[in-house]
VMD Tcl script that draws the C-alpha trace (Angstrom):
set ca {
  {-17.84 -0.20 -22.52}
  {-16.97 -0.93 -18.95}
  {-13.73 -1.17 -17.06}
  {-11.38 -3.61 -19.07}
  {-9.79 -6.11 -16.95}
  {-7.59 -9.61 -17.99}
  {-6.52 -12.65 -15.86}
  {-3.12 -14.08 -16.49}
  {-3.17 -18.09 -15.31}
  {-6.66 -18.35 -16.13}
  {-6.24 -22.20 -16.57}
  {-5.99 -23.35 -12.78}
  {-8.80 -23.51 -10.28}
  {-8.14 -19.66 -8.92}
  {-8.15 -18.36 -12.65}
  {-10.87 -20.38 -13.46}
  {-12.82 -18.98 -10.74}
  {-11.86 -15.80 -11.67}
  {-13.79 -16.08 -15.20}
  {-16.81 -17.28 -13.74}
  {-16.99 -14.11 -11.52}
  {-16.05 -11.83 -14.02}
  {-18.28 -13.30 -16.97}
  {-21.12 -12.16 -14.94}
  {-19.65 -9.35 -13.47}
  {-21.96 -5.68 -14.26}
  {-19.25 -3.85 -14.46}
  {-15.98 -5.21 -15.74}
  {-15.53 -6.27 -19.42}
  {-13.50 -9.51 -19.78}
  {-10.95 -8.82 -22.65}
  {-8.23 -11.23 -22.29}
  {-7.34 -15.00 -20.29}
  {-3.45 -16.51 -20.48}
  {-2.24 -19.45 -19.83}
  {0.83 -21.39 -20.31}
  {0.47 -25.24 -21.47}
  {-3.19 -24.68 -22.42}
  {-2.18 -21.57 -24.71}
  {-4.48 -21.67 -27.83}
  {-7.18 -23.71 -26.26}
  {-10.78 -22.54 -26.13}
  {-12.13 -21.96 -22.36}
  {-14.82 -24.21 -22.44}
  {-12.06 -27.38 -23.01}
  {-10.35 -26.45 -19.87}
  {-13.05 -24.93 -18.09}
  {-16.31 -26.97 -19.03}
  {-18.36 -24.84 -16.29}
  {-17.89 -22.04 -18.52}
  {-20.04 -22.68 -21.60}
  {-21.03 -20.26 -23.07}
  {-18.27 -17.71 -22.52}
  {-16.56 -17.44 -25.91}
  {-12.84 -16.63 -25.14}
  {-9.50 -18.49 -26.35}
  {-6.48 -18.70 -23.94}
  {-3.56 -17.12 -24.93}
  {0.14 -17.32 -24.28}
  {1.06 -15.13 -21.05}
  {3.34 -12.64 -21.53}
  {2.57 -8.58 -20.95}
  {2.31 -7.42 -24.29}
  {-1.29 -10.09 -24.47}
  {-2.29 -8.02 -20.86}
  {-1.09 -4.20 -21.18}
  {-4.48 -3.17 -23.12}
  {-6.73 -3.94 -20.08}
  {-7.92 -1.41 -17.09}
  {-6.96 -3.92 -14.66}
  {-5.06 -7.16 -14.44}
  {-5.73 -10.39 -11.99}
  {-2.31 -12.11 -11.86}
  {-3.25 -15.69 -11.07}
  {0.20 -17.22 -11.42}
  {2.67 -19.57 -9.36}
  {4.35 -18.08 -6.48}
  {7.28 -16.58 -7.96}
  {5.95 -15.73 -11.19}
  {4.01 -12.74 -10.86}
  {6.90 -9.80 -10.58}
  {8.57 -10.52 -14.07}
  {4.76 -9.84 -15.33}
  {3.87 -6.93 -13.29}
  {7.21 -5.42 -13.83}
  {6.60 -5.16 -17.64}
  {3.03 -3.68 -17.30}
  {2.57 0.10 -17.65}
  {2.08 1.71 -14.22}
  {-1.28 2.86 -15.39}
  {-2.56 -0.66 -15.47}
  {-4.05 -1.95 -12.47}
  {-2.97 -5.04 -10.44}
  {-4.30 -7.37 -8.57}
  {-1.79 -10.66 -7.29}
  {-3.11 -13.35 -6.44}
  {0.21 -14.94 -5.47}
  {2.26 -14.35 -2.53}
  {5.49 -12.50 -4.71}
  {4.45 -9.04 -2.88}
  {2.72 -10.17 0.43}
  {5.51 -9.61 2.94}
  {7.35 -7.05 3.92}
  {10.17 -8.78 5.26}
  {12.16 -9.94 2.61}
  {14.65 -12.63 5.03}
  {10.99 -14.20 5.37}
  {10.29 -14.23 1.93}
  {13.78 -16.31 1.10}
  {12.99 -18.40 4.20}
  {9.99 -19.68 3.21}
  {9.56 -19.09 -0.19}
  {12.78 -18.97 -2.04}
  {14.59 -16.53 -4.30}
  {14.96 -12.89 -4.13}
  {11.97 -10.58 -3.22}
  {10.27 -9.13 -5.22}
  {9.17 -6.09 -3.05}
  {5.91 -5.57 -0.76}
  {2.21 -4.05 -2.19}
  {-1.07 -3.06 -0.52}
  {-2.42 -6.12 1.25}
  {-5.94 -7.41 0.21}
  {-7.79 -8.07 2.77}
  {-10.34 -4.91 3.07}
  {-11.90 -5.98 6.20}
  {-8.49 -5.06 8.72}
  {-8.63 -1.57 10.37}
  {-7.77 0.68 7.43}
  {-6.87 -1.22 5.05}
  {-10.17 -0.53 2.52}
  {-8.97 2.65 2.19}
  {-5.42 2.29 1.08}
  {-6.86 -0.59 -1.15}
  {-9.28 2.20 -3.01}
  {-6.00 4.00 -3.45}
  {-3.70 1.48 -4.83}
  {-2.35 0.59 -8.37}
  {-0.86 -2.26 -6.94}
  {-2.37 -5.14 -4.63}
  {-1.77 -8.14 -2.98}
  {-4.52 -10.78 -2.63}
  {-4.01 -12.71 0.69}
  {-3.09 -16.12 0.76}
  {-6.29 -18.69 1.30}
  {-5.29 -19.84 4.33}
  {-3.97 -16.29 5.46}
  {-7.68 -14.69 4.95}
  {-9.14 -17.87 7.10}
  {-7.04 -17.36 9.95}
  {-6.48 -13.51 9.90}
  {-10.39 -13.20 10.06}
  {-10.44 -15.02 13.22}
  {-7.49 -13.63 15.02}
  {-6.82 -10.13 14.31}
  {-9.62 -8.93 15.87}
  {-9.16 -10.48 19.22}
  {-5.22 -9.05 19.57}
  {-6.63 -5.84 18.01}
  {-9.38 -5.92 20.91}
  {-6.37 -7.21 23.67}
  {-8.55 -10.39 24.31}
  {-5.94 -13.15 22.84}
  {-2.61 -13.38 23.85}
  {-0.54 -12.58 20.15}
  {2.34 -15.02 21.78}
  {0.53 -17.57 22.25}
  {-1.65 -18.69 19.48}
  {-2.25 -22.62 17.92}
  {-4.21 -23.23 14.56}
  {-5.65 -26.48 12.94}
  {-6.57 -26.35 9.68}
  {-8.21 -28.13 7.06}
  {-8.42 -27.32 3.09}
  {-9.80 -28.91 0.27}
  {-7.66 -30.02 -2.78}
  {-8.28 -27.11 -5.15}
  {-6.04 -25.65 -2.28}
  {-2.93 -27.10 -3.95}
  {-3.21 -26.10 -7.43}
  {-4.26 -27.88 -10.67}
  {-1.07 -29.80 -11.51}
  {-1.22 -33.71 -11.34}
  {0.32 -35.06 -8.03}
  {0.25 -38.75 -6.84}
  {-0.92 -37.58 -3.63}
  {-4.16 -35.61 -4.77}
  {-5.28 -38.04 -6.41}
  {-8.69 -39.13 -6.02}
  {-7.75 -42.80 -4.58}
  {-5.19 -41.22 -2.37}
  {-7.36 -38.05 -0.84}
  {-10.81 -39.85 -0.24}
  {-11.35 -41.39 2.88}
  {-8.25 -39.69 4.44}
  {-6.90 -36.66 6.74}
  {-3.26 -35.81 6.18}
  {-1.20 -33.03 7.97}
  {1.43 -31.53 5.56}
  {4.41 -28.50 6.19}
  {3.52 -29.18 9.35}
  {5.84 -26.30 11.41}
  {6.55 -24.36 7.71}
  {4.12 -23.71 6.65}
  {4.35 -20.30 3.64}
  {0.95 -18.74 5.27}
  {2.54 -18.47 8.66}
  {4.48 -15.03 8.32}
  {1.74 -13.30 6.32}
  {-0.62 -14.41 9.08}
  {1.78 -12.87 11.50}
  {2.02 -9.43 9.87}
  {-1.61 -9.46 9.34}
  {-2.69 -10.14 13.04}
  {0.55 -8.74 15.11}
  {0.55 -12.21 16.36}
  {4.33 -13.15 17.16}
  {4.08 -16.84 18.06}
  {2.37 -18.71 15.66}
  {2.41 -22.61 15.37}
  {0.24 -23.99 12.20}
  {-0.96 -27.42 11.36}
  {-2.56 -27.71 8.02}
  {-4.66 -30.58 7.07}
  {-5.48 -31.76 3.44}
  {-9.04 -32.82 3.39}
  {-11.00 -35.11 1.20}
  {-13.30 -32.07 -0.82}
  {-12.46 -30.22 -3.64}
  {-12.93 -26.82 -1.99}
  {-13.24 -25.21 1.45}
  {-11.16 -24.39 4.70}
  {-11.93 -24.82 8.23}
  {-9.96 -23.09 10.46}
  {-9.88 -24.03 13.72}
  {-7.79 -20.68 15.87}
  {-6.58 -20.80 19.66}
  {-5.22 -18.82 21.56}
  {-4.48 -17.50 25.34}
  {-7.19 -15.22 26.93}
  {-5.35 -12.07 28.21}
  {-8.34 -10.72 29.70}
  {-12.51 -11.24 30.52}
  {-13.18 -9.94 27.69}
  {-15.47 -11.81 25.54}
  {-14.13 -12.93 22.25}
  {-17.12 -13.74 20.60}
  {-18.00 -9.61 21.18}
  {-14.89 -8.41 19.96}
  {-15.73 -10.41 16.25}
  {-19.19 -9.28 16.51}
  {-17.48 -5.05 17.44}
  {-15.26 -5.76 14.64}
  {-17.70 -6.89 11.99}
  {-20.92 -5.74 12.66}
  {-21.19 -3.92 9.27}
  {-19.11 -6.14 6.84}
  {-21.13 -7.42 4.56}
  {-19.11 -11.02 3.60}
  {-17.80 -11.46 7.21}
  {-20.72 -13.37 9.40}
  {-20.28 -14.06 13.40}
  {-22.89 -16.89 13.43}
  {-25.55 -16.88 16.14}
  {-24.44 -18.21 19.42}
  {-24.28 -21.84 19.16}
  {-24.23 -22.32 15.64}
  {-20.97 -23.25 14.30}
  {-19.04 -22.76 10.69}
  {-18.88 -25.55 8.46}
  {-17.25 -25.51 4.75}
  {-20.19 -26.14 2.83}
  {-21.98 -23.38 3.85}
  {-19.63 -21.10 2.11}
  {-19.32 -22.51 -0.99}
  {-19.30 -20.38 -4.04}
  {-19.79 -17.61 -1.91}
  {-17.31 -14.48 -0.82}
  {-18.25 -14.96 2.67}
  {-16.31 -15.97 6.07}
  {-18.75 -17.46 8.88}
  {-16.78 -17.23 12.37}
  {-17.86 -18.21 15.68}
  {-16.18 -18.05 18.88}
  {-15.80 -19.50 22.94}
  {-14.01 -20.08 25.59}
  {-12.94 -23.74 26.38}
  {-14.29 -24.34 29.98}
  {-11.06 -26.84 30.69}
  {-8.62 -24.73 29.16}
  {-10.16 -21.24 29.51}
  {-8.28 -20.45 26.17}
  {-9.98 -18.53 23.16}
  {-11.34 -21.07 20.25}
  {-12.05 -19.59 16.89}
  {-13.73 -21.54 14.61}
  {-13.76 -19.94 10.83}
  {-14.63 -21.37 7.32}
  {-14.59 -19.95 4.05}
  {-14.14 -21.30 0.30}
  {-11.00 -21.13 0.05}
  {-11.67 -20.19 -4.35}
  {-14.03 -17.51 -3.49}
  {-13.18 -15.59 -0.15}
  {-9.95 -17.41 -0.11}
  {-8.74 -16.63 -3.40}
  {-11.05 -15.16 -6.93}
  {-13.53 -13.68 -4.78}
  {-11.22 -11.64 -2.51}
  {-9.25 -10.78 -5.36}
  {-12.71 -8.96 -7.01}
  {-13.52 -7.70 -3.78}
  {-10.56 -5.62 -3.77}
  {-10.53 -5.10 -7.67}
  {-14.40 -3.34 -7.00}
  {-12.57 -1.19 -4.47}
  {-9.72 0.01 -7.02}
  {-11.80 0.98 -9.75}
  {-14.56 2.82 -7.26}
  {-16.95 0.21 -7.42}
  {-19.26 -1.35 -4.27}
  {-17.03 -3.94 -3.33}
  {-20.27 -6.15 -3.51}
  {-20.18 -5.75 -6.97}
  {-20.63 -9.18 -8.71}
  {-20.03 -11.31 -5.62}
  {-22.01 -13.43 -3.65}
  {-22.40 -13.17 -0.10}
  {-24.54 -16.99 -0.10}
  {-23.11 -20.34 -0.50}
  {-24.49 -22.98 -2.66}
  {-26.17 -25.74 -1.29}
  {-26.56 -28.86 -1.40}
}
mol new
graphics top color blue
foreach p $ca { graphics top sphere $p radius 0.5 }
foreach p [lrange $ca 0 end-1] q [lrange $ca 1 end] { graphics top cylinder $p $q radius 0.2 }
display resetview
């Protein structure tokens, strides 16, 4: 019997990606998937990828989680504390939502609403200590997808005192499976293909996480929706504060990561190349007009983004390799 683990919201695209990873997973023992409006329905009628994996969905609530090792909540924003606040403190957690991301809870009713819920060990293993205190923790918070895209790029470079943390511009483009599973006019297939639209522009939810996760203080964000089901290109600028050479400081900064890949010089990210994988490719320059930074990142934003990440960190909890089940190649074509 291996380590027991359950994923509450197991019917959208992050919970569904979640049961593909653990199904074939060595080490954990899927025991238990909830959902709410699919309650009752077999996995394989919501999930079709997933033939083969013989589990029912059942009604979320904490007494159909509390007899697993470890818990993926894959929930709304909002949703998770009321879940996690009725599991024993001996069960494991892992949020995907943003409920205990930030620290600062004025920025938590700013841009998300209601009252906080309170702040947990943040998920992303690859910031300076932060595997550590993630091996350690009962309780952690997966980064948002956007978040890990953008955090990847930057952090190092303010770490390093190459990029100016007041002064720092993204563009960024996600696929659909970005916004959730529930039916919206303007997802629609009709509506996305053949189109680019900005949206939040100036508010966006990622934009304080991204902040506490880099030290930058001046961050302005301009996410794009793109026509693909899954992916993010990120697309990071920023001032240079120094000669330093920003493409070194990724390459100082990730040298030994195994999901985190500084492509060779010239070569640049593009979504496809990391789909279905846990990986981040960056690359990195210094615009001869301008002379500021440019960061170019791309991940999937299910896998590195989201269900992968969320693994990642779950391997780390329960003393695992946090290579453990995940993939660090995308799928191609």
């Amino acid at each position: 019997m291996g380590i027991r683990v359950a994923v509450a919201g197991a019917s959208g695209y992050a919970g569904g990606e979640l049961l593909r990873l653990l199904a074939g997973h060595p080490e954990f023992d899927l025991v238990a998937a909830t959902a709410h409006s699919q309650a009752g329905a077999h996995v394989t009628a919501v999930h079709p990828q997933l033939a083969g994996l013989d589990l029912t969905l059942t009604a979320t609530d904490a007494a159909g989680l509390s007899d697993a090792d470890l818990v993926f909540l894959a929930l709304p924003h909002g949703q998770s504390a009321a879940i996690a606040a009725q599991l024993p403190e001996t069960v494991k957690i892992v949020d995907l939502g943003a409920d205990f991301r930030l620290k600062d809870p004025a920025l938590w009713e700013r841009y998300y609403g209601g009252e906080h819920a309170g702040t947990w060990t943040y998920g992303l293993p690859e910031l300076p200590g932060q595997r550590e205190l993630i091996a350690g923790a009962n309780r952690v918070a997966n980064t948002g997808c956007y978040a890990a895209t953008i955090t990847l790029a930057l952090a190092p470079l303010i770490a390093a005192g190459v990029a100016d943390p007041a002064d720092v511009v993204v563009v960024a483009s996600s696929g659909t499976s970005g916004a959730g599973r529930g039916a919206k006019v303007n997802l629609l297939a009709s509506e996305v293909m053949g189109d680019l639209s900005p949206y939040k522009v100036g508010a966006h939810q990622h934009v304080p996480e991204i902040k506490q996760a880099t030290g930058a203080t001046s961050l302005s964000m301009t996410p794009v929706l793109a026509p693909m089901p899954r992916g993010i290109l990120a697309t990071v600028t920023a001032r240079r504060l120094t000669g330093g050479d920003p493409r070194e400081a990724l390459l100082q900064a990730y040298g030994n990561e195994p999901f985190i890949h500084v492509l060779p010089a010239g070569t640049w990210p593009h979504t496809a190349a990391t789909a279905g994988s846990n990986s981040c490719h960056l690359q990195a320059t210094v615009d001869v007009d301008s002379g500021r930074i440019v960061v170019v990142s791309a991940l999937d934003n299910l896998g590195k983004g989201a269900a992968g990440q969320a693994v990642q960190c779950a391997n780390l909890m329960s003393g695992l390799p946090e290579t453990t089940g995940l993939s660090v190649f995308g799928v191609a074509p």
